[in-house]
Every structure is written in structure tokens, then in C-alpha cells.
C-alpha positions in Angstrom: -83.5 85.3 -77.4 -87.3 85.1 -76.1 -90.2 83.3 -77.5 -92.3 86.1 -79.0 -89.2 87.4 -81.2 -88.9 83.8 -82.2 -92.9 83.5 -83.1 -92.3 86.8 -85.0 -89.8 85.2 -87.1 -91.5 81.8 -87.7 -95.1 83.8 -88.5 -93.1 85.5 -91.5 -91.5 82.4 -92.6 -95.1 81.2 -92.5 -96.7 84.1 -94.1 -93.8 85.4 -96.1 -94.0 89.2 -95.3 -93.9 91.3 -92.0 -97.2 93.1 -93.0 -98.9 89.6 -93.1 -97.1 88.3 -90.0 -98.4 91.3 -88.1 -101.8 90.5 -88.9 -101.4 87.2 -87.9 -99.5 88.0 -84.8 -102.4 91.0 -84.3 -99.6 93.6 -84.0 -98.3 96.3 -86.1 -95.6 96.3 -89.0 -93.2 98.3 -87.0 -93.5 95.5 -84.1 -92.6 93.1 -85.7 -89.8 94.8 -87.9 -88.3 95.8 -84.2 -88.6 92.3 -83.4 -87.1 90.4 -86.2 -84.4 92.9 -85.8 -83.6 91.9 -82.3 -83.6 88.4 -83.1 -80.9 89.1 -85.7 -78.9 91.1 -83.6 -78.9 88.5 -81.1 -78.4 86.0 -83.6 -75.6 87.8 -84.8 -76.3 86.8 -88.8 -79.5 87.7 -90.8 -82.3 85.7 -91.1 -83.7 87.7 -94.2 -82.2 89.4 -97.0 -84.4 92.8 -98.0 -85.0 92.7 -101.6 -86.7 95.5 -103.3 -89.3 95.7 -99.6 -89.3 92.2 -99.4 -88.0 89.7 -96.6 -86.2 86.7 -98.5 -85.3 84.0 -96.4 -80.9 83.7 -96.2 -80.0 79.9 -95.7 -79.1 80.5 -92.2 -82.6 81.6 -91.9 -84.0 78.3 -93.8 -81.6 76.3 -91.0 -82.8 78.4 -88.7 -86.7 78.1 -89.2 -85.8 74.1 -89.7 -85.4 74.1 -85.9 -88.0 76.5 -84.5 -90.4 74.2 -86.4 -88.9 71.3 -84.4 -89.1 73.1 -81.6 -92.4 74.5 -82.2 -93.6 71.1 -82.3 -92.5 70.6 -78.6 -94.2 73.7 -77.4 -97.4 72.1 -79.0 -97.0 69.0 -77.1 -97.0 70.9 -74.2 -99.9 72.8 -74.8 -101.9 70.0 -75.8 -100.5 68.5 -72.3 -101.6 71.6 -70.5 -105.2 71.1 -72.1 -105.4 67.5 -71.4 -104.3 68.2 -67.4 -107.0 71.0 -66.8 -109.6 68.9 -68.7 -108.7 64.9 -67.1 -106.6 66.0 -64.2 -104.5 63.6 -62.8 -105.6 61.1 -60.1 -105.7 57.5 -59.3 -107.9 54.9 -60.1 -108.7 51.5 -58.8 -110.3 49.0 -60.3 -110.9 45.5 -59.1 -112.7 42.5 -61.2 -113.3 39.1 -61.1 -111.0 36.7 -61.3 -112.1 35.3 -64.1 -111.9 38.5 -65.7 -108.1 39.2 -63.9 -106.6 37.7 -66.5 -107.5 38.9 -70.0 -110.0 41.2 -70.5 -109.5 43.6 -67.5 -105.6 43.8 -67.9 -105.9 44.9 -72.0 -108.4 47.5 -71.0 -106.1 49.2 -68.0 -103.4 49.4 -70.9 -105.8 50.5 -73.2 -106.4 53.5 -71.3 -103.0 54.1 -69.9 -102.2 54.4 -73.6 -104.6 57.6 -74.1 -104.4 58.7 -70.3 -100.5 58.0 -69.2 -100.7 61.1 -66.2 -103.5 58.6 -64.1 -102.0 56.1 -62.2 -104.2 52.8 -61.8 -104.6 51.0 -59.0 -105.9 47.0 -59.9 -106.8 43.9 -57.7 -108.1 40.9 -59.1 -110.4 38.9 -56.6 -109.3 35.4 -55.4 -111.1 32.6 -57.3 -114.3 31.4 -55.2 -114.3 28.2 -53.8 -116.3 25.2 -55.4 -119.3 24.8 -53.6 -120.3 20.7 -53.8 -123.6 20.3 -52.7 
């Protein structure tokens, strides 16, 4: 089973027809009629019933499109990740602050931004409190 006989199949669930999958898919009918068919045979059940020239989804192929969604989900994830790497990068920052600061304000904002950037690593020192100086 590959990925782009997979797509095929989810872009007709999503569409409801081969002819409108292909356009989504920018392919031809006969492309993606070769694919679905590959996917079935591989499958080894049918994912569509053909009812006067129409695909209707079997209930395998309702389970079946349950999980490519899932999965489809984690393929997003990753190419949201992908996007976030090229544009952020990964690295490592330091930071150092006050000691007055060392203890509140400085430590919610590292987490803060850990939060929305988890791939940089932060490096963070807090300066020693200064002496009192009596004059």
C-alpha cells in the first residue's frame, strides 16, 4: 500500500466521485480508477460499491477512511513540523537576567515560549544577587 493510492482513496471519500477526486488530485479519471483499484486489490476487500457509475462507500470502506483521516491528521502534524523547522530552525538560546527577575518573571516567559517553540533548547542563568553597598 503507498501513500498516493491512499490520497486517491481519501480525495473520493472527500469529493464523492473519481471524476471530482481527479480534479482535485490534478490527474485523470483513469488514474485514479487504476489507483483505487490497486488499493483494493491490496486491500483484498472493496472499498466502493459501483452503483449505476457511482462509487458508494462499503462499510469496510467507512472503517477504512475512519483511519486514513486519523492518520492523515499525523501526516499534517508533520508537515506543519517540517514548515515550522525550515522557518525557526532549531538552536539554542541563552538568556540570563537579574536576579531579581530569576525568579518570576523570566522563568514564566522561557516556558512560555518553550510551549510555542519545543525544538529550541534554552540555556538560562540567573545573576547572583549584588551585594549591599552601606555607605
Amino acid at each position: 500500500m503507498n501513500l498516493r493510492d491512499v490520497d486517491v482513496f481519501n480525495a473520493i471519500m472527500i469529493t464523492g466521485g473519481a471524476g471530482a477526486a481527479a480534479t482535485l488530485l490534478d490527474t485523470s479519471q483513469p488514474a485514479i480508477s487504476r489507483s483505487l483499484a490497486k488499493l483494493e486489490a491490496e486491500l483484498d476487500f472493496r472499498l466502493f460499491d459501483r452503483i449505476r457509475g457511482r462509487l458508494v462507500p462499503t462499510r469496510e470502506g467507512e472503517l477504512f477512511h475512519a483511519e486514513v483521516k486519523a492518520n492523515l491528521v499525523g501526516l499534517d502534524r508533520l508537515k506543519l513540523r517540517a514548515a515550522q523547522i525550515k522557518e525557526v530552525g532549531t538552536g539554542t538560546i541563552r538568556v540570563a537576567s537579574l536576579s531579581a527577575l530569576g525568579h518570576g518573571l523570566v522563568p514564566r516567559a522561557i516556558v512560555a515560549f518553550s510551549k510555542k517553540h519545543p525544538q529550541v533548547r534554552i540555556s538560562y542563568q540567573s545573576a547572583p544577587p549584588m551585594s549591599s553597598v552601606i555607605l
